[in-house]
N, C-alpha and C positions, 0 to 999 in steps of 0.2 A: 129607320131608327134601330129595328131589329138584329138588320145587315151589320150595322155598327157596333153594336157590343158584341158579334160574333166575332169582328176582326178584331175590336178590343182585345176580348177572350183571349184568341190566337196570338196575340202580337205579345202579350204579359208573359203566355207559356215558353214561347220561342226565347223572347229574353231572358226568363229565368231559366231556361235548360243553355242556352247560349253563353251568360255572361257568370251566371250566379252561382249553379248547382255545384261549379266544382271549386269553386272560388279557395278551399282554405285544405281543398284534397289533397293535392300534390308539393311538394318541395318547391322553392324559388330556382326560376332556370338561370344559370350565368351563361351570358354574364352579363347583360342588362340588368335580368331582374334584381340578378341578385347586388350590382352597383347601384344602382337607385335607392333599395331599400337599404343597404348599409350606409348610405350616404344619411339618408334619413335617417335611421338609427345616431350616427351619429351627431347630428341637428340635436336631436331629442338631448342629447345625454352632454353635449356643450352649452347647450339654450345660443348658439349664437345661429340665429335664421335669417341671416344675411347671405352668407358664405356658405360654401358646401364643403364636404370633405371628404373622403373615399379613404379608409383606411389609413386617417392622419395627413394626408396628405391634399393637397387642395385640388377639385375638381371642377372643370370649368364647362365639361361637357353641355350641358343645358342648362337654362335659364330658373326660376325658382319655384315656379306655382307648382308642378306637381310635387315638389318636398314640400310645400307648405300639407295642401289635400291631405299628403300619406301620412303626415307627422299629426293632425287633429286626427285620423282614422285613427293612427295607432294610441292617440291618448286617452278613446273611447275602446279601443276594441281591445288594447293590447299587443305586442310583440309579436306578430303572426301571420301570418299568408294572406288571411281571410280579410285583417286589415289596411294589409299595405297593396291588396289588389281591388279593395272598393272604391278607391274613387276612381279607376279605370272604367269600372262597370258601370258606374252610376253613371260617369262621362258618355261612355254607350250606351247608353240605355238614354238620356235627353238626346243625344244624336240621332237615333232613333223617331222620337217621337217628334222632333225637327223635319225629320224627310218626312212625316207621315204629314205632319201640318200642311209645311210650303206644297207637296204632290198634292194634296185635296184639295188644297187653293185652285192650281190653276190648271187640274185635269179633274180628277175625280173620285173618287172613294176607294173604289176599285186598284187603282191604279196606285191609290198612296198605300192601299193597304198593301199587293204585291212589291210596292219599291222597297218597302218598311223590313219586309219581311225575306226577300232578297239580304238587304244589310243584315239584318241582324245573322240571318242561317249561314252565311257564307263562312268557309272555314275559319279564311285569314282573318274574316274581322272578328271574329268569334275565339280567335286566340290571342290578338292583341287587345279584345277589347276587355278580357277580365287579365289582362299582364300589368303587374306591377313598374312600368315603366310608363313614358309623356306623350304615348304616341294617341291611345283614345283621346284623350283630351285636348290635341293638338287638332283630330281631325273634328270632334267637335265643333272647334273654334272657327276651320277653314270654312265646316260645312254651314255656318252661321254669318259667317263672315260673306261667303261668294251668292249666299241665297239672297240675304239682305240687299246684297249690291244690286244684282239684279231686279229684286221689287223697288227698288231707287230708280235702276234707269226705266223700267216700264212705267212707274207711278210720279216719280218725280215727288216723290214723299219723303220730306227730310228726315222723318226720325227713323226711316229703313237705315239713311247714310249713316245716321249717328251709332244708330245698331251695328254696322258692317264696320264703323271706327272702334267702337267698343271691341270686339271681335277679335280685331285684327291685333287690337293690344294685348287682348289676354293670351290669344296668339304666342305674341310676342314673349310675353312674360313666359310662357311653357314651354317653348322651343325653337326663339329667336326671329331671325329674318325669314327663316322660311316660310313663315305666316304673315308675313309683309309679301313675298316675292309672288306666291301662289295667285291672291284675290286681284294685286294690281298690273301682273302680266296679261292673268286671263283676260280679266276688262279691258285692258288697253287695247287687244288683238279686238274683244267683240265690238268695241266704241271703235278702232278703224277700219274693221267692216262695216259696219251700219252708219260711216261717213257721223261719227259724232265725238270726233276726238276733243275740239274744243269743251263740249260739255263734262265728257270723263277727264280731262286737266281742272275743269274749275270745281269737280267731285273731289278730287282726289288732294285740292289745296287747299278746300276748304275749309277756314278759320274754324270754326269751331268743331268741328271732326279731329280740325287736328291739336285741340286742345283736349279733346275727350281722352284720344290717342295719348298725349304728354300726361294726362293725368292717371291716366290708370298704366302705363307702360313706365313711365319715365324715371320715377323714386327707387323702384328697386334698383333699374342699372345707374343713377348718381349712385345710393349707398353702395353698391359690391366697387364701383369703381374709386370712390374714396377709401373705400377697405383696401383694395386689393390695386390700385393704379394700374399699369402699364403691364403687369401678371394678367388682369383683367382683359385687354385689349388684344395681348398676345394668345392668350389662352381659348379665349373663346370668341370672340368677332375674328382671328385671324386662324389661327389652329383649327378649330370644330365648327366653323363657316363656310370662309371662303377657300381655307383648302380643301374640305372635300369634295368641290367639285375640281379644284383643279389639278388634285392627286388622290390618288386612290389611300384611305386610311385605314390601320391596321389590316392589312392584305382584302380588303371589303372590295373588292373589282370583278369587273366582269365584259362581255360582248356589248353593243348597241342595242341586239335583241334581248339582252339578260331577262327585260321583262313578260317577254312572253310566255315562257315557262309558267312564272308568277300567278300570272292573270288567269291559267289555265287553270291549276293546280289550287290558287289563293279565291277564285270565286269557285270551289265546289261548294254543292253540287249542283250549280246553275251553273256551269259552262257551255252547257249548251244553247240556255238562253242569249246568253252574252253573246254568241258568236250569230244568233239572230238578229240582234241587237246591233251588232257590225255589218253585216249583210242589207238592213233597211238604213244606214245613215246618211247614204246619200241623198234619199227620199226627203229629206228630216231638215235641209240646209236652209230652208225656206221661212222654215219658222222661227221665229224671233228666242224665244225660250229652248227647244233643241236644240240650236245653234249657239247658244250659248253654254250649253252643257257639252255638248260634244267640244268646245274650244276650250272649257275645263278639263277634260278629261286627258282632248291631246296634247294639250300644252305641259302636261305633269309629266306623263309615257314621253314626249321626247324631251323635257328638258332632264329628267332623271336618266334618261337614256344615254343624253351626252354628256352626263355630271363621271367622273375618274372613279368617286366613291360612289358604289350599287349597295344597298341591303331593301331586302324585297318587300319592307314596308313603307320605303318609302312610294311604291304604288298608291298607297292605300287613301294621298291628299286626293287623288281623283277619282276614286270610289264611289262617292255621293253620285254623281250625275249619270255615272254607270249605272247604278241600281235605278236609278229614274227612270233612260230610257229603256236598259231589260225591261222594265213592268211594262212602257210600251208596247215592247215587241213580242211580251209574254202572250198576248191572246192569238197572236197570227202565227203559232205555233199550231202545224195541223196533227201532228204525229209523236204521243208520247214516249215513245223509246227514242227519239232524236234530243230528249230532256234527259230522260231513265236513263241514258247507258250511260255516258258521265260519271255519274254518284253510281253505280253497279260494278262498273270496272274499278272505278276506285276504292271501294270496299273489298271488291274478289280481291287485290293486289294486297290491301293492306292485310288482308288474311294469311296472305304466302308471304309478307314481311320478313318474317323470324326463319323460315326455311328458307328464303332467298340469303339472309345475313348468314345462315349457316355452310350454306353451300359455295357463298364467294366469299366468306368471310375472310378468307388467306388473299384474297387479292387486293385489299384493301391497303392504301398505302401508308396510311397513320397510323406508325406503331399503338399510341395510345388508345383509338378506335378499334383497332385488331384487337385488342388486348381483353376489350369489353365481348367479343364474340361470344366467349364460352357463358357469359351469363346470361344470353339470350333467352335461351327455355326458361329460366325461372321468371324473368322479366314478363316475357310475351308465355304467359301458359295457358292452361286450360279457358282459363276464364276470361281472354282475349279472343281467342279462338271461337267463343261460343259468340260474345257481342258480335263481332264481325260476321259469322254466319248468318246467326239471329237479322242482324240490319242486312243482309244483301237479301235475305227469303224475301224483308218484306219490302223494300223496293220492288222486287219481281213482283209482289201480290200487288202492291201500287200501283204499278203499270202494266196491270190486266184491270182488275176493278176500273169500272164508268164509274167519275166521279168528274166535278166541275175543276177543270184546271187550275183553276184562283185556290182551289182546296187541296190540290193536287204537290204544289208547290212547298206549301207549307210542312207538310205531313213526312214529306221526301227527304225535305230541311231538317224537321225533326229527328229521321231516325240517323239520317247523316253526323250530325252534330252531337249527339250522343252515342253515338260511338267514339268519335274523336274527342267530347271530353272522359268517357267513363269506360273507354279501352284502348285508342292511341295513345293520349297523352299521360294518362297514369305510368302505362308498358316502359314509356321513354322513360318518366323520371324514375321508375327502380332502377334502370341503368344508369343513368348518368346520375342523376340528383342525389337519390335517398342517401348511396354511399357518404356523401358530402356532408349532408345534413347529421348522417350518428355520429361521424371522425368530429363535428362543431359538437355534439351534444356530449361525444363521451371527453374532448378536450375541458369543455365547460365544469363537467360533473368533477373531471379530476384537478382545476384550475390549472390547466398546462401553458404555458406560454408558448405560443407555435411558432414555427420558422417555414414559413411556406418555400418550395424549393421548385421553379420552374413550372407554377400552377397559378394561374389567378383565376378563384374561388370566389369570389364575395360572399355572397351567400353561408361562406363558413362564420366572418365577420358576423354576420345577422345570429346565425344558431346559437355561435357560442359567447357571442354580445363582448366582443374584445377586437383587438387589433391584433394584427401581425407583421413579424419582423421579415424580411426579402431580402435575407445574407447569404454567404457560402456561409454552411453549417459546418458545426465544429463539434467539436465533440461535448458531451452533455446537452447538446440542443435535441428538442420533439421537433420533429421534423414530417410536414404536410408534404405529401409528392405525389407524383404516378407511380403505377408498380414498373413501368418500364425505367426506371429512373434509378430502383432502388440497387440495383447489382453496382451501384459507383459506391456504395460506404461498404465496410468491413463490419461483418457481425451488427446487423440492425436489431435493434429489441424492437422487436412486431409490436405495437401498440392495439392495432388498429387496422383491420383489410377488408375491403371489400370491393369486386368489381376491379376497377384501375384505380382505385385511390388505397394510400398507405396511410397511415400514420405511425412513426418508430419512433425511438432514443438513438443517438448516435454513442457508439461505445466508441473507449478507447482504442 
């Protein structure tokens, strides 16, 4: 019992340094964050929360439960970061306490608390799971949805099935078919290995599951599709569907391997674990539950492998079952620096970040990237330099100190993850973001009406709580741009500079 409110302890700290501390610190990143939340924004300020809209214009991208979440945060909290990225975190934070549950069900304390705690420390889930976009709350859903399934087929307990229908809806409703195609691939593969496809057909038709399914999925898309008809169809079941796996969208493409990279990079600073974790799965094929998480896992890794459109969270639906069996293969780790150097390299590097950007910064080929070079040092300065320092000493002190590996994990996790939210990800948004966010606050301050020119911002939408116009400007137009942009008008009145972002008046 003791054991247990230790990991409690542990598992409350990790989520709030993971999802929470920096929740309202930084600027909205575009262009996700910042299209979500202006969408919402806009919800708020029409009352029609049927339909979505992006800057006046109608958006079909995703489905609607994360604007509903952001739009009640924002009624409570206000117009603000802190609120339009709490139901991301809260989303992680039950997904969380999901894998703690089902791992202590049907291994052991131990074991759920390492899985738990994997998830939560790991970068990538720690970046999208306080981001103001549908992706935590999608894998919530997956990761409730495929657990469920599973205590169905082992127990033959109907209300798991009803649970893993429910799931799949809400699924549904946050971010379409892919929370249909995830739970009933997987199963189909593990029910024709274990020779029980008849029984996963009459799961999966089953009447009232699939009434649960129609009841909670099915009212939102009638109404958007009586709203919006054949807009509806084209937009989003055909457009933001089914062609991004069979073309690559807005240039989002990559190799077969793409995700390897990913996986290395998106679970520190447990890569090492992971790739322990890879090493024993052969071992693993035997067992009923193993075998069923590793056909989650690979079934995501190659079908997003062969989908045309890559973006590197789409990983993240197979995540849960990774973190499961890491915790497995966490204790038959003989040698702490085969863990430590992972998260050690990755901090020394992030340290030379800013003198790396400065020294190739000419090589780079996106004028507008290049452009940002010279604000590097003020971006990444002193007080960058020291967090990354700071966090690599004490990983070195972590892996000298004898300490129990289960403790070891966490502690590594923490210094990792706090540096990446309270010195990477700050560094990035002065460069990229902050700029965005004063050009919205000082438009706002002067009620300027803006002409965005060759930038899509959202996020400026949100600051300065208005739309914008996407013409050739003309003259008398305020005009939003890069600075690489700016040498095409004659005589700009400077409004506004910082970084690669302008704001001017076009003279005559």
């Amino acid at each position: 019992m003791e054991q247990n409110k230790q990991y409690w302890l542990l598992l409350a700290v990790a989520i709030l340094a993971s999802f929470y501390i920096s929740l309202g610190m930084i600027p909205l990143f575009d262009l996700d964050e910042g299209a979500f939340s202006e969408a919402t924004r806009e919800m708020l300020k029409s009352g029609n929360y049927i339909t979505t809209y992006l800057n006046g214009e109608l958006r079909f991208d995703k489905p609607i439960l994360i604007y509903w979440f952001q739009a009640m945060s924002v009624s409570v909290f206000g117009l603000n970061e802190f609120a339009l990225r709490l139901p991301s975190a809260i989303a992680a934070s039950v997904w969380a306490v999901v894998i703690y549950v089902f791992t202590n069900k049907h291994f052991d304390l131990k074991t759920a608390f390492l899985a738990t705690i994997f998830m939560v420390l790991s970068v990538q889930v720690s970046i999208v799971g306080k981001a103001a976009i549908a992706d935590a709350l999608l894998n919530l859903w997956i990761a409730v949805s495929m657990l469920a399934m599973y205590q169905y087929f082992s127990t033959r307990q109907k209300s798991m099935l009803m649970l893993a229908f429910a799931a799949i809806a809400l699924g549904t409703l946050t971010k379409g078919p892919v929370a249909i195609l995830v739970p009933l691939a997987s199963s189909l593969f593990y029910a024709a290995i274990k020779k029980e496809l008849k029984f996963w057909l009459s799961s999966v038709l089953n009447p009232y599951g699939l009434l649960v399914f129609l009841l909670i999925a099915a009212p939102w898309y009638v109404l958007e599709y009586m709203d919006q008809g054949q807009k509806f169809i084209d937009g989003f079941l055909l457009k933001h569907n089914i062609s991004r796996f069979e073309g690559a969208m807005e240039g989002h493409t990559g190799s077969f391997l793409y995700y390897l990279p990913v996986l290395i990079f998106g679970l520190l600073p447990f890569t090492g674990v992971f790739i322990k974790a890879i090493s024993l799965a052969k071992h693993w094929l035997k067992d009923d539950l193993k075998l069923y998480l590793i056909i989650w896992f690979v079934f995501v890794l190659v079908f997003f492998s062969f989908s045309s459109t890559k973006l590197p969270h789409y990983i993240i639906y197979g995540y849960t079952p990774v973190f499961i069996l890491m915790a497995l293969a966490a204790e038959q780790i003989k040698h702490s620096w085969t863990v430590l150097l992972f998260p050690l390299l990755a901090l020394v590097f992030l340290y030379f970040v800013p003198d790396i950007l400065l020294m190739y910064g000419d090589n780079v080929r996106d004028n507008y990237s290049r452009s940002l070079i010279p604000a590097v040092p003020a971006a990444f300065g002193a007080g960058y330099k020291w967090i990354m320092a700071v966090s690599s000493v004490l990983v070195v002190i972590l892996m000298l100190v004898k300490m129990k590996r289960r403790y070891q994990y966490p502690f590594v996790g923490l210094v990792v993850i706090i540096a990446v939210n309270l010195g990477l990800m700050p560094a990035v948004a002065e460069l990229q973001q902050v700029p965005v966010k004063q050009a919205a606050l000082y438009a706002a301050e002067h009620q300027l009406k803006i002409n965005m020119y060759k930038l899509n911002t959202p996020s400026f939408n949100v600051y300065s709580e208005s739309l914008v116009s996407k013409t050739k400007p003309v003259a008398g137009d305020v005009v939003l741009t890069k600075k690489i942009y700016l040498d095409r008008f004659d005589n700009p009145q400077i409004l506004f500079q910082k970084n690669g972002i302008v704001l001017f008046k076009v003279i005559d």
